[in-house]
C-alpha atoms as one frame of an Amber mdcrd trajectory, in Angstrom:
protein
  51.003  90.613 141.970  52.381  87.202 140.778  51.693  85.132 143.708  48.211
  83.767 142.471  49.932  82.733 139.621  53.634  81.758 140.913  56.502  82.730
 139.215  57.565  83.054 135.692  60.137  82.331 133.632  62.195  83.114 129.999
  61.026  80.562 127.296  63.297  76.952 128.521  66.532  77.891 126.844  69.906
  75.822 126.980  73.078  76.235 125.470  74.395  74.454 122.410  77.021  74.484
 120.541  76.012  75.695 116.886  77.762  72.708 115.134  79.531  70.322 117.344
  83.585  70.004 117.246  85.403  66.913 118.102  87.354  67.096 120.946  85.036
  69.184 122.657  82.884  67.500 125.355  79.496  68.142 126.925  81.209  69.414
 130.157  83.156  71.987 128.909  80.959  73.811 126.929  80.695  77.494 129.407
  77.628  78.698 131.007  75.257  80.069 129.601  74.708  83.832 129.208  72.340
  85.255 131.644  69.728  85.601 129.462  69.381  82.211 128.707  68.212  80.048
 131.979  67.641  76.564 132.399  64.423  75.474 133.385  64.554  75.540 136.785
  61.771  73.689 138.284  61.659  72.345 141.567  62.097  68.260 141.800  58.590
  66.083 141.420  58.088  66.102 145.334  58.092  70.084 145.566  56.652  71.104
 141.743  54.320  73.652 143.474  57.886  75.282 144.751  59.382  76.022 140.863
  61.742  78.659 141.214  62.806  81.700 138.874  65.606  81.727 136.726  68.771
  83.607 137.543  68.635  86.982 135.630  71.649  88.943 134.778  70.515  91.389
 137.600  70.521  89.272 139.965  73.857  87.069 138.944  75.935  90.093 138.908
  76.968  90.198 135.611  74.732  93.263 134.318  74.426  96.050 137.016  70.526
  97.155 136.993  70.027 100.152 135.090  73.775  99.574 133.282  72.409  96.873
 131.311  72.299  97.995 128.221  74.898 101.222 128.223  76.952  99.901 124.925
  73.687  98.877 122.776  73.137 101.887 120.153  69.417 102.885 120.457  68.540
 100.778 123.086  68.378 103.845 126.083  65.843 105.901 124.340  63.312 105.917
 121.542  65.289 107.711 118.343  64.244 111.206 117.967  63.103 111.923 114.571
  63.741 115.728 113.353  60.585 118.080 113.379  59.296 118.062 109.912  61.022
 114.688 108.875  58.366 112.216 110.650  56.044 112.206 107.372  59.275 111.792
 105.305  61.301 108.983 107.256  57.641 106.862 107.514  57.241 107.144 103.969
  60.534 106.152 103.062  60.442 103.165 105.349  56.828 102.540 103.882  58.607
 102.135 100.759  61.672 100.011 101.557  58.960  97.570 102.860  57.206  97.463
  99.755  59.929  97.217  97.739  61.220  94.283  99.876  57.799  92.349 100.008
  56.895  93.010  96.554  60.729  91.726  95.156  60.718  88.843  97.471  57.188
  88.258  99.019  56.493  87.065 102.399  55.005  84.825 104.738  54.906  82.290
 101.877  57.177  79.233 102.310  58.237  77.793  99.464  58.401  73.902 101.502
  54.911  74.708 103.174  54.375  73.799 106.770  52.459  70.979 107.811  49.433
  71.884 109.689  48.542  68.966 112.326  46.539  68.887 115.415  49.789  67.126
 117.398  50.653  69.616 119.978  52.173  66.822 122.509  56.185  67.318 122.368
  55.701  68.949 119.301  57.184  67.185 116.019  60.447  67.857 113.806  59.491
  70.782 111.351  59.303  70.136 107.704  63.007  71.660 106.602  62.990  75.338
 105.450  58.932  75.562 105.700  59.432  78.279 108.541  62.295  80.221 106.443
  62.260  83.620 108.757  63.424  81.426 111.892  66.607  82.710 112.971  69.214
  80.733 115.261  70.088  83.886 117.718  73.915  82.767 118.957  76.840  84.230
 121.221  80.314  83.984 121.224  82.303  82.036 124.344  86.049  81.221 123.391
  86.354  80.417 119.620  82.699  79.091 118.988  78.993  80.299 118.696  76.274
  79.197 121.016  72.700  78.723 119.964  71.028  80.854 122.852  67.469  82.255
 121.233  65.078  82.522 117.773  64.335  85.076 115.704  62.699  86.099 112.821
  63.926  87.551 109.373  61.615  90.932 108.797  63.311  92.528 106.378  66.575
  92.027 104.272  68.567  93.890 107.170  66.854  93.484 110.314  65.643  90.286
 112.531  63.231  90.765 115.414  63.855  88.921 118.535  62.837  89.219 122.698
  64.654  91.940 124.710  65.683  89.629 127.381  67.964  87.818 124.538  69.892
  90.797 124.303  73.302  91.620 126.890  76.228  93.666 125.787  78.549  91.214
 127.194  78.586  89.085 123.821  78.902  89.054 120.782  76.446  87.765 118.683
  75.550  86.374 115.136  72.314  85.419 113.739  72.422  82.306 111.791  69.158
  82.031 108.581  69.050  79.231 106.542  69.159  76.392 109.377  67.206  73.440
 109.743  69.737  70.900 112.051  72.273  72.775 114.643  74.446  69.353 114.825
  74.969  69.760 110.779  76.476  72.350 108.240  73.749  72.142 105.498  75.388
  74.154 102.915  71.798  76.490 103.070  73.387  78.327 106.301  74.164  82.301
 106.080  75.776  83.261 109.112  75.650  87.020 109.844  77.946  88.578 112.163
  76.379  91.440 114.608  77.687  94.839 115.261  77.315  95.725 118.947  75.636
  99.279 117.736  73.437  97.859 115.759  71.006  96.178 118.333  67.920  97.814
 119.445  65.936  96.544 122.663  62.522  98.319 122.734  63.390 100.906 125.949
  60.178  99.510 127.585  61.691  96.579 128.567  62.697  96.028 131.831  64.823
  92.634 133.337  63.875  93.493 136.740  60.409  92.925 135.815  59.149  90.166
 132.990  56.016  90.525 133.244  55.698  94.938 132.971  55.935  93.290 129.191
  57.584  95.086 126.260  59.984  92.220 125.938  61.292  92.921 122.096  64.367
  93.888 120.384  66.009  94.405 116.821  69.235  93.449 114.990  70.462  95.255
 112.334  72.419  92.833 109.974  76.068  93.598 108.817  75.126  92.736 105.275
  72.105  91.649 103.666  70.388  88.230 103.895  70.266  86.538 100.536  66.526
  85.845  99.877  65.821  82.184  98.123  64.177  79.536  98.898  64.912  78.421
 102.292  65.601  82.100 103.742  62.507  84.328 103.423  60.959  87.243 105.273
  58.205  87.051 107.876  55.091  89.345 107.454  54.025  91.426 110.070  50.633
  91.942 111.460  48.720  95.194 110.948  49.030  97.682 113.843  46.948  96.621
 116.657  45.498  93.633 114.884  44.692  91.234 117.621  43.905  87.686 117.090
  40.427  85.974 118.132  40.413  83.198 120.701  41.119  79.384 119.341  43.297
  80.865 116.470  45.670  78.285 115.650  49.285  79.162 115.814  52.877  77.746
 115.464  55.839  78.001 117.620  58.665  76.981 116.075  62.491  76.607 117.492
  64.992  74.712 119.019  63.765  74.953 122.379  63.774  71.644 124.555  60.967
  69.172 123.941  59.708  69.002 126.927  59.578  70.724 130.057  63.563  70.127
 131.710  63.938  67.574 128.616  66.554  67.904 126.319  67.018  70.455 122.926
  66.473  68.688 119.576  68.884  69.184 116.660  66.004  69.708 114.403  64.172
  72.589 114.132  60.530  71.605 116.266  57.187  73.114 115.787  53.564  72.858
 117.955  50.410  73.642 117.409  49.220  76.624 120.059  46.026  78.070 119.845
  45.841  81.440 121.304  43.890  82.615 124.276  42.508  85.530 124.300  42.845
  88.410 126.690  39.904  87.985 128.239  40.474  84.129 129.380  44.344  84.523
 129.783  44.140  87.398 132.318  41.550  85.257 134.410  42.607  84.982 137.987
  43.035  81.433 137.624  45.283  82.113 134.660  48.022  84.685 134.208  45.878
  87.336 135.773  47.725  90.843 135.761  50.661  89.020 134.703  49.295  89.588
 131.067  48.836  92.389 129.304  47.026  93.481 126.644  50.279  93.990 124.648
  51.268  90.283 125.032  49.359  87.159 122.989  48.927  84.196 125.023  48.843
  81.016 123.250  48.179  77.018 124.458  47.681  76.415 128.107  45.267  73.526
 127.967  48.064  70.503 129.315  48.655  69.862 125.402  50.278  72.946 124.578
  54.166  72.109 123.674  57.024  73.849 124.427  58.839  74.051 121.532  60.151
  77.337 121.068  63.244  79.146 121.915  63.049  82.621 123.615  62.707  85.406
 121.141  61.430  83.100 118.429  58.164  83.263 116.323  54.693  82.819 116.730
  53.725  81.923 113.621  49.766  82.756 112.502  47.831  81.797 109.025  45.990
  84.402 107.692  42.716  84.430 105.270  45.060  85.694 102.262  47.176  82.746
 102.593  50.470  83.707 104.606  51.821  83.458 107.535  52.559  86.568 109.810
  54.184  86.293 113.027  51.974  87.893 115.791  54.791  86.864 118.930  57.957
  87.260 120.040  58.040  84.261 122.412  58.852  86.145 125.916  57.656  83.807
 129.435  56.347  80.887 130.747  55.441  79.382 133.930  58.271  78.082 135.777
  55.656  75.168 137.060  56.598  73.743 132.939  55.331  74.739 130.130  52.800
  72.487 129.840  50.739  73.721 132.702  47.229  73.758 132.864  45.938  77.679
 131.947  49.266  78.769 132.293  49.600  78.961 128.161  53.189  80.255 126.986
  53.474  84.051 126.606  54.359  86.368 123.763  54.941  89.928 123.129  52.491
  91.074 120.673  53.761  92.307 117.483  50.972  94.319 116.325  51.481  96.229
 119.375  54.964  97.366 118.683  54.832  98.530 114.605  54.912 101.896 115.449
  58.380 101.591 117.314  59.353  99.077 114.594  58.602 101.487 111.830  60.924
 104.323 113.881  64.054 102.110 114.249  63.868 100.913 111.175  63.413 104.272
 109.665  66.150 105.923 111.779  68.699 103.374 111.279  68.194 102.056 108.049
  70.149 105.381 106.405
């Protein structure tokens, strides 16, 4: 029941042109896909009435239970053949050590800055969080920023389910540190419509049943250097301790109904732990154990897009991402023990090791 808690909401999301084009003004940009929803909170006089954000469902564009008919993988886990389980993890086991060892990961070459200012958030240092990927669709001739992601591997970026609608085409974009500018670091990938894979969990109808998590197989390889890396992954079912200190990072709007930044943003959120975030007074059974909640005390920013990192030091020195940034109060993202949500990653490396082992032939 969400009614101690009110409703939820995607990650704030707005459309943007990837690189703006003369001659083509604010008003005629198109709407949005469904996935991605303004922050639709009610004016100051009525903030205890926010409202939820129009999902596809519900705006008749994606029938329920049709929405994902033309995505390859997406209906059903892939069956592995009796007697080639042992085989296909192995070999995936392998193509992630041969891709970690060759190129590392979770070790920025321009290293983050770590600071305690979690207001607004503050402009990232450029390429120090070089996994972020700009998720964007196609409307008319021109891409549209719509959600992060995160490089995981050479071929493959992890981002949320609800990103994901068969309508569009996509492209991921690595390499980007300002949307408004071409920055000669950009690789822009175009996206097969077979090769995206939203976790069969994951239901629209229902944000908060959780499993909110999807992967892209790339056309081509990424070209690993030194402002497009890979992201580490957690171990399986590795769950972080309360107070951890974590990164969003994205180009998600800077404040609750404020406007997106060109730059890419980051904020301090310290995560919450199970036991405080599924409090009455917090998310309650909104949360479960298979999400990480992070921030929540008033300070916590809202910097991240839908889909995009949580980004988490370790005690060997890198950073893994333990979130795929999924909900947040429609009340703002700022609100008091309502800390943003994420789907946990460690919870999902079994399912990521299948895909990736299934399609990767």
């Amino acid at each position: 029941m969400l009614r101690a808690v009110g409703p939820i909401t995607p990650l704030p999301c707005q459309q943007r042109l990837a690189v703006p084009h003369p001659g083509i003004p604010e008003t005629s940009l198109p709407p949005c896909p469904a996935n991605s929803c303004r922050f639709l909170g009610a004016d100051k006089s009525r903030a205890h009435k926010a409202k939820l954000c129009p999902w596809a469902a519900r705006s008749g564009n994606v029938s329920p239970g049709s929405e994902r008919g033309s995505i390859k993988g997406a209906a059903a886990t892939p069956s592995v053949p009796e007697g080639h389980s042992a085989i296909s993890m192995w070999k995936l086991l392998v193509t992630f050590l041969l891709a970690t060892e060759a190129h590392g990961c979770g070790e920025p070459v321009y290293s983050p800055v770590r600071t305690g200012r979690v207001v607004n958030g503050e402009d990232a240092i450029p390429y120090s969080w070089p996994w972020q990927v700009s998720l964007q669709y196609q409307a008319g001739d021109y891409f549209y920023h719509t959600c992060g992601g995160t490089l995981i591997h050479p071929n493959w970026v992890m981002t949320a389910g609800h990103c994901i609608f068969p309508q569009y085409r996509y492209k991921v974009v690595l390499g980007d540190y300002n949307l408004a500018k071409v920055e000669n670091s950009e690789q822009q990938i175009l996206i097969n419509p077979g090769d995206i894979f939203v976790n069969p969990g994951w239901n629209p109808n229902c944000i908060s049943c959780g499993e909110d998590i999807a992967l892209i197989k790339l056309s081509r390889p990424a070209v690993l250097n030194d402002k497009v890396q890979l992201a580490c992954l957690p171990p399986r079912g590795e769950v972080l301790p309360n107070h951890h200190p974590c990164y969003i990072s994205g180009w998600g709007t800077l404040y609750t109904g404020g406007p997106m930044p060109d730059i890419l943003q980051q904020a301090l959120l310290p995560v919450v732990d199970y036991a405080h975030c599924s409090q009455p007074d917090w998310w309650g059974s909104a949360v479960k154990q298979s999400m990480v909640c992070a921030g929540g005390d008033i300070k916590a920013g809202c910097n991240g897009d839908s889909g995009g990192p949580l980004n988490c030091p370790a005690a060997d020195g890198r950073w893994y991402v333990h979130g795929v940034a999924s909900f947040v109060s429609s009340w703002g993202c700022n609100t008091l023990q309502k800390p943003s949500v994420f789907t946990r990653v460690s919870a999902f490396i079994p399912w990521i090791e299948q895909i990736i082992s299934s399609y990767s032939r």
